[in-house]
Structure formats: structure tokens, C-alpha cells
C-alpha positions in Angstrom: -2.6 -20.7 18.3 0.9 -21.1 19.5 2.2 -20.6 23.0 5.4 -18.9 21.7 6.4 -15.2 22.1 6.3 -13.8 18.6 6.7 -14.9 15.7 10.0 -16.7 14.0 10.6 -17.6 10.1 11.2 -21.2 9.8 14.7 -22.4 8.8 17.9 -22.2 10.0 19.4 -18.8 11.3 21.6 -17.4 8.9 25.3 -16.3 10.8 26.0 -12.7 12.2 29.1 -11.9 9.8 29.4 -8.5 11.8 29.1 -9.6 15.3 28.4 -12.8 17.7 25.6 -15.1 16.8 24.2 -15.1 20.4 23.2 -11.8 20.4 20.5 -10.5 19.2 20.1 -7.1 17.2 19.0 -4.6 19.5 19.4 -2.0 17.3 22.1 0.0 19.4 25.6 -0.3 20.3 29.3 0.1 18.4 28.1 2.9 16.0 24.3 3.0 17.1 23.1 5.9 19.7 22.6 4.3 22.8 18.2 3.8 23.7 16.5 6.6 25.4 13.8 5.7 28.1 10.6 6.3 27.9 9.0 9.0 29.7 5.9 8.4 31.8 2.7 9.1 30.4 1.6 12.4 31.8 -1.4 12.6 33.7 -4.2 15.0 33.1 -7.2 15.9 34.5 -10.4 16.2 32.3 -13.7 16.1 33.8 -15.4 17.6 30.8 -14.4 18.8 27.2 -10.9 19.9 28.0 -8.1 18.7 30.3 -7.5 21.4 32.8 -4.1 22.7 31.7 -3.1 25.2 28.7 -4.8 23.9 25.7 -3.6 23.6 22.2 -5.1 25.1 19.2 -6.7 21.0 18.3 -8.2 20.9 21.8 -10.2 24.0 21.6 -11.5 22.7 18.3 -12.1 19.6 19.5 -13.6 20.7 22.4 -16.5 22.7 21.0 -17.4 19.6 18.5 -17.8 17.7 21.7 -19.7 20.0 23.1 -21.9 20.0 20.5 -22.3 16.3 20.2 -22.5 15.9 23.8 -25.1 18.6 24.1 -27.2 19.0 20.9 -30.2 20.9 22.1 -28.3 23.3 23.9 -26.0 23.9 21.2 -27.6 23.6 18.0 -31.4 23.3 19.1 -31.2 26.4 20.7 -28.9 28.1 17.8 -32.1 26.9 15.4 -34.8 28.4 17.6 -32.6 32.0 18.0 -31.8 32.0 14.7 -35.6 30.7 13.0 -37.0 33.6 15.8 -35.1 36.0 14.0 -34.7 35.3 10.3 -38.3 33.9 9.8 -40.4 37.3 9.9 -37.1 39.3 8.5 -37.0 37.2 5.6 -41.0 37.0 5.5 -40.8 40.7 4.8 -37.9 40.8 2.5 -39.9 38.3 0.1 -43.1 40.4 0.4 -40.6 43.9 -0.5 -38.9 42.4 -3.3 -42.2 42.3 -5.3 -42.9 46.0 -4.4 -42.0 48.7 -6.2 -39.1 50.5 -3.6 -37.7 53.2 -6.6 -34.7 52.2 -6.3 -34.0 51.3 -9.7 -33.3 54.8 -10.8 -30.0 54.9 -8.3 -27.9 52.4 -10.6 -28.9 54.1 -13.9 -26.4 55.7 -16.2 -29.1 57.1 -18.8 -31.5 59.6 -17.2 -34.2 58.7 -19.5 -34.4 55.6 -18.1 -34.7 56.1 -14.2 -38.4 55.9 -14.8 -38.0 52.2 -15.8 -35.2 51.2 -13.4 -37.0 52.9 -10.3 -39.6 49.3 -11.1 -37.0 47.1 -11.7 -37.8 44.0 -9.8 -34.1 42.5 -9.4 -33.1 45.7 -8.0 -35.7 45.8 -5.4 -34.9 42.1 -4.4 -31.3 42.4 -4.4 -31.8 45.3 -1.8 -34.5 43.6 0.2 -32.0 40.0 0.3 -29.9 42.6 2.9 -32.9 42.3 5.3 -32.2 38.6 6.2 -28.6 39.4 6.8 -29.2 42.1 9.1 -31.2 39.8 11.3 -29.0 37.1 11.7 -26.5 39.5 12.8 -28.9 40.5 15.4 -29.3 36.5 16.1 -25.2 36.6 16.4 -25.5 38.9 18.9 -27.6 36.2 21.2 -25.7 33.1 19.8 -22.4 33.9 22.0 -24.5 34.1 25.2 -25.6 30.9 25.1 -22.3 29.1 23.9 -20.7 30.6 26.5 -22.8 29.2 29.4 -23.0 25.4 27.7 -19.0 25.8 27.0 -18.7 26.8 31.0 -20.8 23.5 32.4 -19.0 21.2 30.1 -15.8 22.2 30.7 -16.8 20.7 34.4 -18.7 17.9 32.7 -21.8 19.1 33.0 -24.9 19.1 31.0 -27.8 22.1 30.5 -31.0 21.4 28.7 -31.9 24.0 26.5 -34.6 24.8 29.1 -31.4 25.8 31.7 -29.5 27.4 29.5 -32.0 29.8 28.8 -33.2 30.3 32.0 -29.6 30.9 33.4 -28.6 33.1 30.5 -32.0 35.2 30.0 -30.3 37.8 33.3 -27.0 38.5 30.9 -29.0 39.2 27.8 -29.3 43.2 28.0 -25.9 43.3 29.6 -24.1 41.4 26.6 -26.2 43.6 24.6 -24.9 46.6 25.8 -21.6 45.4 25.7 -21.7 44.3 22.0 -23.2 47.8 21.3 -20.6 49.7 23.6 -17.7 47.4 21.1 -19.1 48.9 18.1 -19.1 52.0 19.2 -15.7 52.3 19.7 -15.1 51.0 16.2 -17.4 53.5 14.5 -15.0 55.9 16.7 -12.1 54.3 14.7 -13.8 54.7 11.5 -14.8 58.4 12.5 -11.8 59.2 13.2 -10.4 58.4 9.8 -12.8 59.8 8.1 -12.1 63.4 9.8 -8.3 62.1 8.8 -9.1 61.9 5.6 -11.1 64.9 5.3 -8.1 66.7 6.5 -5.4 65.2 4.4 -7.9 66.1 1.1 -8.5 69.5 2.2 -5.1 70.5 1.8 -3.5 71.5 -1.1 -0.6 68.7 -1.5 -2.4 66.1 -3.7 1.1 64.3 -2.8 0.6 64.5 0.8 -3.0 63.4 0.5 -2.2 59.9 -1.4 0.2 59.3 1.0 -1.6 60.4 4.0 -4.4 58.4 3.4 -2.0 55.3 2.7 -0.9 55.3 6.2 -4.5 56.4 7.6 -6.0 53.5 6.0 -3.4 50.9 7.2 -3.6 52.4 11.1 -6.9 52.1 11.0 -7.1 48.7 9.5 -4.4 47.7 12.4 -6.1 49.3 15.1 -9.7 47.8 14.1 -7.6 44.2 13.9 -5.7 44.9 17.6 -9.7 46.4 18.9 -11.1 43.0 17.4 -8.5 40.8 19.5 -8.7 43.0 22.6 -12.4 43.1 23.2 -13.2 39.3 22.1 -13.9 37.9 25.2 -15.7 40.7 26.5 -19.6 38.3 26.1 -18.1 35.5 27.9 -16.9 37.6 30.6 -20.8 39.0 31.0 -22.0 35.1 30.9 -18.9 33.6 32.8 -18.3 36.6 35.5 -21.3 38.0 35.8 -19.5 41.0 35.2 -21.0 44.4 33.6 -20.4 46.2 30.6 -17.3 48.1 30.9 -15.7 46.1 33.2 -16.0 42.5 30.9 -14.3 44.9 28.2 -11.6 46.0 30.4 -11.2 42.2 31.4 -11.1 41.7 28.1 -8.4 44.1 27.6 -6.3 42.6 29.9 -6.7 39.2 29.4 -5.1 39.8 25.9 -2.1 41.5 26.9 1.7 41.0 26.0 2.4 38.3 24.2 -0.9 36.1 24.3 -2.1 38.4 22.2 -0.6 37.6 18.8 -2.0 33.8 20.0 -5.2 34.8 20.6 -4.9 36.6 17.3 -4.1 33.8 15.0 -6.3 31.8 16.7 -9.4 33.7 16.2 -8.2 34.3 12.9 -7.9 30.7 11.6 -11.3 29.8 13.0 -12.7 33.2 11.0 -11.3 31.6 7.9 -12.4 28.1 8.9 -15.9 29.3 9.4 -16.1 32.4 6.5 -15.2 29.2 3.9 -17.6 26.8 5.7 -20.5 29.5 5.1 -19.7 29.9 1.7 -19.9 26.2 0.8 -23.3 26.3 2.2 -24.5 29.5 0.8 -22.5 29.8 -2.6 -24.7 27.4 -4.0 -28.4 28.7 -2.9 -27.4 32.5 -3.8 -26.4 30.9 -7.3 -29.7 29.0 -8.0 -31.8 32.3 -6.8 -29.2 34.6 -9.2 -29.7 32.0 -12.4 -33.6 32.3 -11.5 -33.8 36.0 -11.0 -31.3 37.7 -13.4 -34.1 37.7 -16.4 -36.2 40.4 -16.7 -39.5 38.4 -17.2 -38.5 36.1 -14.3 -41.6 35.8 -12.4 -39.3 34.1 -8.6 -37.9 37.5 -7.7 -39.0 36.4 -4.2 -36.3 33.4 -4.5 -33.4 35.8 -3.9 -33.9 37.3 -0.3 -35.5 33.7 0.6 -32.3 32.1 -0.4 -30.2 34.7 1.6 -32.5 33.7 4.6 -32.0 30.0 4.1 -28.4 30.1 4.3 -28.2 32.5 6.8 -30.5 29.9 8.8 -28.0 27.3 7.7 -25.5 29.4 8.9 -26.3 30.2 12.4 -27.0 26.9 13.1 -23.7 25.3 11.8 -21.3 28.1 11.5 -22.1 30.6 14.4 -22.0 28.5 17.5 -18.5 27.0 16.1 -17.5 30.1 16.4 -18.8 31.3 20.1 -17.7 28.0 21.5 -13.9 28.9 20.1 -14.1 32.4 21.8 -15.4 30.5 25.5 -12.7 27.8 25.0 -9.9 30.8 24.9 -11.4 32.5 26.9 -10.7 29.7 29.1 -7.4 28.8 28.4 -6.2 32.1 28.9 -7.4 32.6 32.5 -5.8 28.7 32.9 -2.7 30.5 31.7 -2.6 33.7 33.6 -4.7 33.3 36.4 -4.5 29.5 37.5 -8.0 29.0 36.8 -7.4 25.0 36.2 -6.7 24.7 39.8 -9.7 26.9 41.2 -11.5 24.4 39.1 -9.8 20.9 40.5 -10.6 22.8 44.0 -14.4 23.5 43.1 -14.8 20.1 41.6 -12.8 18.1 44.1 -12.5 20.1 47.2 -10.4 18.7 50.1 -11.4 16.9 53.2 -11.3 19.1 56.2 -9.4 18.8 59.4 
């Protein structure tokens, strides 16, 4: 190896014809912008996932994935044991109904003779029983965000939980999270009531004109307000785990955590990672519900049962994989917006590092 600073092509040094030959190009001067310093690398503090300052769409992301890999049995262990809890007697019974005879056949017939003959229709029977599987892992998505929440808020301050702690510190905020989630739908079933008593209105009059339009404009304000109810209220489980706070009061945090401008950030946020994870799922389930439609759509098929045991397979898949993605993206905000409106970086750098006293 040689001693000298770079590398130089061997041969003579052809002349400058623009300028001297004893100086070398820099690049700049005469007709060249003149060089710009370089700022100092800016310093950040990270003592877990995230650096303690507003985060960027890429850190939040990045953030849960480390979570995840930092803190499998936490995350996804305990995301397979909520989920298998769950899905494994509601898919158990949705095999044994899709070999009974439900009557349901009879509801999709067009020929009245042949209700009797539809009502024993197996495929009928096991498409509605493959809805039983679904139902439980929204219960299990219910649970999921609890438990995200708490790992997200130790490893933002680089801690570990086992999945042992994380259920014993979580179990307490179960029935309140509950109650919260149930108190959220119930204000959008009060949305969705209240367009149908629009609608019911708008029909009942005589202006057939007024009605198409009427319910035009219903259905878009109620599409808008369940999209500006969805932003509002997302944080409202991590408040429960994170604040220990109750029902209504993590929803009015909720509320006003979202406020002004943050929330159209907050929205496309949330937003993107729905899309991320809604086309994630359907990689994972597209194929399963495929094989079990091919197997069951024959009249004489014998593997009925293979439909609502394929819908519980990927919904299995799905918890595991898809559903804590999602929960840690709603912690992370959730803490990035109190870091932007409430200084909560600093509170942390105190907790974590407090100062010496006099």
C-alpha cells in the first residue's frame, strides 16, 4: 500500500488552458457558486425506538418494526396467544355449523319452488358460518391495541416487558379500553342512525327530486363525519393504557389532541398505514379464501368445512402480522403528538435523566 493521499493517474499533467497550472480545480470560483459549509450534525436523543423530538412519518414505521424485533414475545407472542384464544373455538364452531343444515338457503332463492332445496344448501350455510371467525378477531382487535400500547410506551424509554409484564400491567385497563371502544361505536351507530332517520325523511316526502339529492348530500356528511369521528377518537386506547385515564375523559383527550391542523396529519397518516395494512391482509388471505372457494363451490364437494377454517386461518395470520402493526402506529402518534403539543420529549429526558440536586 502506498503512503500517498489519494490516488493520482500516472503520466504527465496535461496544462490548464483556462486557468493557472498551480491550482487545482476546486470546483468554485469565476462563474462557480461559491462552497456552502457544512452544518453540524444535529444531535438527538434516543434512548429507545424513537428520538425524542417530532417524528416523521418513516420513524413511526420504523419504530414499531423495532419494537417488534426488539420485543418479539411481547409483540407478536402475545398477538398469537390473544388472537389463537379467540379465533380457535369461534372458528371450531363455524366448521361444525357449516355442515348443519341453518335454512338459510331459501333467502338467496329467486324460484319459490326451490327454497326447499336451497334452505340445505351446504355452501350457503358455510359461507354464513366463515363470518363467525371474523367476528372474533374483531373481538381479539379490541385487546390487541392494549397491549401495543404498553410495549410501544417502555420502548420508547428503552425498555423491555416480557409477555408476563405486559399482561400483568395491562390486565387493570382491559374493561376500561373496553368500554371505551364500545362507548366509540356507539357514537358511530348514532351517526349512522341519524342518517337513516335522514333518509327516512327525505323519501317520505313527495319530491322524488329532493330525495336523490337529499340523500346525495346525507350520504357524503355522513361519510365525512364517520372519517373526522375515526381521526378524532383514535388515540382514545392509548390514552386508557398510557394515562390511566377513564372512558370519557381518554376520548375527550383524544379529541383534543387532534385539533387544528394536526389533524389532517394524523389523518393521512392513519390512512396510509390502513392501506398499508388492508393490502398486507389481502396478500395473506386472497390466497387461502381462493383454495377454500375452488374446493367448496361444487355441489358434491364433500370440504365445506374448508371455507370458515380458511377465514380463521388468515384471520389468525392476520392478527399476528397485520394488527399489532397497526396499534403500534396509533401509540407512536399518539406520541409524537403530545411531543408536539405538550413537550412530552422533555418530561421524558427529565424522567430518564433527572438532574443533580443542590
Amino acid at each position: 500500500m502506498s503512503d500517498q493521499q489519494g490516488w493520482t493517474a500516472p503520466g504527465p499533467v496535461p496544462p490548464d488552458r483556462n486557468g493557472p497550472q498551480d491550482r487545482p480545480w476546486t470546483g468554485y470560483g469565476p462563474g462557480y457558486p461559491a462552497p456552502q459549509p457544512t452544518p453540524p450534525p444535529r444531535l438527538e436523543y434516543r434512548p429507545g425506538i424513537i428520538p425524542l423530538r417530532p417524528l416523521t412519518l418513516s420513524e413511526i414505521w420504523s419504530g414499531v418494526f423495532a419494537t417488534v424485533r426488539g420485543n418479539p414475545g411481547a409483540t407478536l407472542g402475545l398477538a398469537l396467544v390473544t388472537t389463537a384464544a379467540v379465533l380457535i373455538p369461534a372458528t371450531a364452531v363455524a366448521v361444525w355449523l357449516a355442515g348443519q343444515d341453518l335454512g338459510l338457503g331459501g333467502i338467496f332463492a329467486t324460484d319459490p319452488v326451490a327454497d326447499a332445496e336451497l334452505g340445505a344448501d351446504p355452501f350457503v350455510n358455510a359461507t354464513v358460518a366463515s363470518y363467525l371467525p371474523a367476528l372474533a378477531m374483531w373481538i381479539a382487535s379490541i385487546l390487541l391495541p392494549v397491549f401495543m400500547a404498553l410495549v410501544i410506551g417502555h420502548a420508547v424509554q428503552g425498555q423491555k416487558v416480557t409477555l408476563a409484564q405486559t399482561w400483568q400491567q395491562s390486565r387493570g385497563r382491559i374493561l376500561t379500553a373496553l368500554a371505551t371502544t364500545f362507548l366509540v361505536i356507539a357514537m358511530f351507530v348514532a351517526l349512522v342512525v341519524a342518517l337513516i332517520v335522514v333518509l327516512v325523511g327525505l323519501w317520505a316526502t313527495d319530491s322524488s327530486g329532493l330525495a336523490v339529492g337529499g340523500t346525495v348530500v346525507a350520504i357524503v356528511a355522513a361519510v365525512t363525519g364517520g372519517i373526522y369521528l375515526w381521526v378524532k377518537v383514535g388515540f382514545a386506547v392509548s390514552i386508557v393504557v398510557l394515562e390511566g385515564a377513564g372512558a370519557r375523559r381518554s376520548i375527550a383527550r383524544s379529541w383534543q389532541l387532534t385539533k387544528g391542523r394536526p389533524f389532517w396529519r394524523v389523518f393521512g397518516i392513519r390512512l396510509l398505514t390502513s392501506i398499508v395494512s388492508t393490502i398486507a391482509g389481502s396478500i395473506i388471505a386472497t390466497p387461502l379464501g381462493l383454495i377454500a372457494l375452488i374446493e367448496t363451490g361444487s355441489p358434491e364437494s364433500t370440504l365445506i368445512w374448508l371455507l370458515p377454517l380458511s377465514q380463521g386461518v388468515s384471520a389468525l395470520v392476520q392478527g399476528v402480522l397485520v394488527t399489532p402493526f397497526v396499534s403500534g402506529v396509533d401509540s407512536l402518534l399518539y406520541v409524537d403528538q403530545r411531543i408536539r403539543r405538550e413537550g412530552l420529549d422533555v418530561t421524558l429526558m427529565q424522567q430518564l435523566h433527572p438532574s443533580p440536586g443542590p
